[in-house]
C-alpha positions as CSV (number, residue, x, y, z in Angstrom):
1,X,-74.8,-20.0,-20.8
2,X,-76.8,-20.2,-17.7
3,X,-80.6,-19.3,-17.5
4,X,-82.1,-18.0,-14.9
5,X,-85.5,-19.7,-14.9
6,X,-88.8,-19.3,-12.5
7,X,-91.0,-22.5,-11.3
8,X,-94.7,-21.3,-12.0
9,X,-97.6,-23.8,-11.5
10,X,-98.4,-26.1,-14.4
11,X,-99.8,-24.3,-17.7
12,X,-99.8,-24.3,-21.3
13,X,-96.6,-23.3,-22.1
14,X,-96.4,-24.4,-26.0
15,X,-95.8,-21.1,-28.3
16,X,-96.6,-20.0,-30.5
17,X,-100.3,-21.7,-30.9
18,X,-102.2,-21.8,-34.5
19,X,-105.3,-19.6,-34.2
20,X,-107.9,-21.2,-36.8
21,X,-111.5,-20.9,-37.5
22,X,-113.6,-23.9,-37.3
23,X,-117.0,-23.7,-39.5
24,X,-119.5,-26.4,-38.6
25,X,-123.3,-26.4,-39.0
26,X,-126.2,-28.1,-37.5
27,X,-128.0,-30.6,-39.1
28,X,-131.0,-28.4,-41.0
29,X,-127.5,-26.6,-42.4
30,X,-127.8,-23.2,-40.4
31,X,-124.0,-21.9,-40.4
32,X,-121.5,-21.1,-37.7
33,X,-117.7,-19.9,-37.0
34,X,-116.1,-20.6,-33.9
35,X,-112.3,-18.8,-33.6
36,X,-110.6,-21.9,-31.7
37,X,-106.9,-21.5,-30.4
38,X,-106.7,-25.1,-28.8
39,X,-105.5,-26.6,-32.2
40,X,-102.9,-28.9,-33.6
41,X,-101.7,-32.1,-35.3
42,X,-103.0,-35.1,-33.7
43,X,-101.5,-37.7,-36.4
44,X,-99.6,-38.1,-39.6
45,X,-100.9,-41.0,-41.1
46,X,-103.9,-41.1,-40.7
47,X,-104.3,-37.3,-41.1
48,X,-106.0,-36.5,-37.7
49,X,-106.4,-32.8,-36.6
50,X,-107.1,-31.9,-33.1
51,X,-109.3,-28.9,-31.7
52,X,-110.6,-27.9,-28.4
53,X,-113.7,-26.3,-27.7
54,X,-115.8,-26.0,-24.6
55,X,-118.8,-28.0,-24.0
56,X,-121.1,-25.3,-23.6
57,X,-120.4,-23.4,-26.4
58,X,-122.8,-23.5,-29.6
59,X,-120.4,-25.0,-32.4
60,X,-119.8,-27.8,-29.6
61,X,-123.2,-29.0,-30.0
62,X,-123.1,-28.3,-33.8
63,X,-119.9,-30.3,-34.3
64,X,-120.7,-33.4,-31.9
65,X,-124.5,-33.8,-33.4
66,X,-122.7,-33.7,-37.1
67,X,-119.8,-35.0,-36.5
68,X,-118.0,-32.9,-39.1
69,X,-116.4,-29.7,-39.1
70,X,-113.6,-27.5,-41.3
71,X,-110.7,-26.1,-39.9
72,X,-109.6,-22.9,-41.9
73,X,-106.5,-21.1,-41.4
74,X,-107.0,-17.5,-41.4
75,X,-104.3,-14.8,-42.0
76,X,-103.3,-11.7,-40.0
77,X,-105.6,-9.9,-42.9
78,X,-108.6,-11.0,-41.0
79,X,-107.8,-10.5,-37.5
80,X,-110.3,-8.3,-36.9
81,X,-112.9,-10.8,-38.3
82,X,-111.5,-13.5,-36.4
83,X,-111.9,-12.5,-32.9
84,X,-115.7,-11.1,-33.8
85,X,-115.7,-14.8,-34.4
86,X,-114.5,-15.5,-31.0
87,X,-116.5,-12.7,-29.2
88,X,-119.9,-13.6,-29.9
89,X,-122.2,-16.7,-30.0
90,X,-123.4,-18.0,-32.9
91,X,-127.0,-18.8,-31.6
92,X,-128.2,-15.0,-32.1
93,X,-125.6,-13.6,-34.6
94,X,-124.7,-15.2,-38.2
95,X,-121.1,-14.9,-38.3
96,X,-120.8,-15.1,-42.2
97,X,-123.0,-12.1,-42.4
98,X,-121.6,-9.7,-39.6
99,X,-118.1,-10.4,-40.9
100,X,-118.6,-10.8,-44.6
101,X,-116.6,-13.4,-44.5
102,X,-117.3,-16.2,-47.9
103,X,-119.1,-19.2,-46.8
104,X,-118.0,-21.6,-49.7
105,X,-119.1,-25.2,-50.4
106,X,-116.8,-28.1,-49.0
107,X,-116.3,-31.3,-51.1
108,X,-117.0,-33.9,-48.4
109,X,-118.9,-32.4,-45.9
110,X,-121.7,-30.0,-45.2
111,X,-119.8,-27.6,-43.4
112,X,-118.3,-25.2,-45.7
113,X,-114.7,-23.7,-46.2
114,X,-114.2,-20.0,-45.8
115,X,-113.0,-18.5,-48.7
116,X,-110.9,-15.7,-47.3
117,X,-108.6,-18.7,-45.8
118,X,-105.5,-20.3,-47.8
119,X,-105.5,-23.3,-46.1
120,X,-109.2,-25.2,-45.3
121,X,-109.4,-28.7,-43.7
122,X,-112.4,-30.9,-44.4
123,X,-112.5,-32.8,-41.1
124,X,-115.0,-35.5,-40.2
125,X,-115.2,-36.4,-36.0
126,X,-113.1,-40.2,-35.2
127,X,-113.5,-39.5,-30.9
128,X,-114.3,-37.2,-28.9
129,X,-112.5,-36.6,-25.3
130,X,-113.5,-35.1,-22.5
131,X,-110.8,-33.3,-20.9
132,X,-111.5,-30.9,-18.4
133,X,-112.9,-27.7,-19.2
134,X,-112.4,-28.6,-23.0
135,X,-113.7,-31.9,-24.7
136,X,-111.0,-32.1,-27.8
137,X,-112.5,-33.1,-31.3
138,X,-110.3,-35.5,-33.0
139,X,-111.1,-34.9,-36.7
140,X,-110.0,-37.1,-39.7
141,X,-109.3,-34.8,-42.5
142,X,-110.7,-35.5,-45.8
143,X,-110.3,-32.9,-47.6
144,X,-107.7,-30.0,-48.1
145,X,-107.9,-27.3,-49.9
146,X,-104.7,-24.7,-50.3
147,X,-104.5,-21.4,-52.0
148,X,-102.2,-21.5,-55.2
149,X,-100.8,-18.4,-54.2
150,X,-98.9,-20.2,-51.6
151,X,-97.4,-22.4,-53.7
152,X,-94.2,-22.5,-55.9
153,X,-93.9,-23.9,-58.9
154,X,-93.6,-27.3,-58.3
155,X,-97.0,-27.4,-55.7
156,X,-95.3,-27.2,-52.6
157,X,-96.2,-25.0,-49.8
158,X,-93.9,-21.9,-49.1
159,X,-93.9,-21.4,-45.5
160,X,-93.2,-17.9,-45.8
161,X,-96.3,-16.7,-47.8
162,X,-98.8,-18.0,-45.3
163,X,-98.8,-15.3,-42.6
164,X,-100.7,-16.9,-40.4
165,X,-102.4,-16.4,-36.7
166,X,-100.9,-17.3,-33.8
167,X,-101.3,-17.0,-30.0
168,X,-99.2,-16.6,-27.2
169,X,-100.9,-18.5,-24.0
170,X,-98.0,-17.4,-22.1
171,X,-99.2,-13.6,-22.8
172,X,-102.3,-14.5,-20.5
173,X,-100.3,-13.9,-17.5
């Protein structure tokens, strides 16, 4: 089988991409979403989560003057919810209250999970990168917290109950 195949100039060509919503809060506890699509698995063992965010955006500040954050995997169910959470800045609009969504307390840190989620990640900050137009949060996680409902019998995860998010950088084109 031979491919024909197109030279294009370097991009971000890993698909499909986890879309996940990161809550974080500043340090007085006032409560923000950001929808974050530059996410992924940083290391095994430890357990180190990556996510990407720009430096100018609100939950950047929150999430570097903290230094903890969850990352919450949301469902198709809540698509609607999750790019409100992506469209708007959470320094004029609560995000809990304009999309209902279930602030609910965390175990290790102040940041809280969001209920509507299966999957939440209790993440506490180990470096920070800069990299270009995106400084990338490495985040140890502490905490994990999965919906029984996604789990057989003997506790282990069944991939195909999750229905999760995911994004398609190469549909940007």
């Amino acid at each position: 089988m031979n491919m024909a195949k197109r030279i294009k100039e370097p991009r971000i060509a890993l698909y499909p991409a986890p879309v996940v919503l990161v809550s974080c809060a500043d340090v007085q506890g006032k409560l923000n979403i950001i929808t974050v699509i530059c996410a992924g698995i940083a290391c095994v063992k430890p357990p180190i989560i990556s996510i990407g965010v720009h430096p100018w955006v609100y939950s950047h500040s929150l999430i570097e003057s903290t230094g903890e954050f969850v990352v919450n995997i949301p469902t198709v169910d809540i698509l609607a919810k999750v790019d409100y959470c992506g469209s708007v800045s959470g320094r004029e609009v609560d995000k809990f209250k304009e999309t209902g969504l279930t602030p609910v307390p965390a175990s290790q840190v102040k940041p809280p999970l969001i209920e509507e989620c299966p999957v939440n990640l209790e993440c506490v900050v180990r470096q920070i990168l800069q990299l270009g137009i995106h400084h990338l949060f490495l985040g140890e996680v502490v905490a994990t917290h999965l919906d029984e409902t996604l789990m057989d019998a003997n506790g282990k995860v069944q991939g195909e109950k999750c229905n999760p998010l995911v994004y398609l950088y190469l549909s940007r084109e």
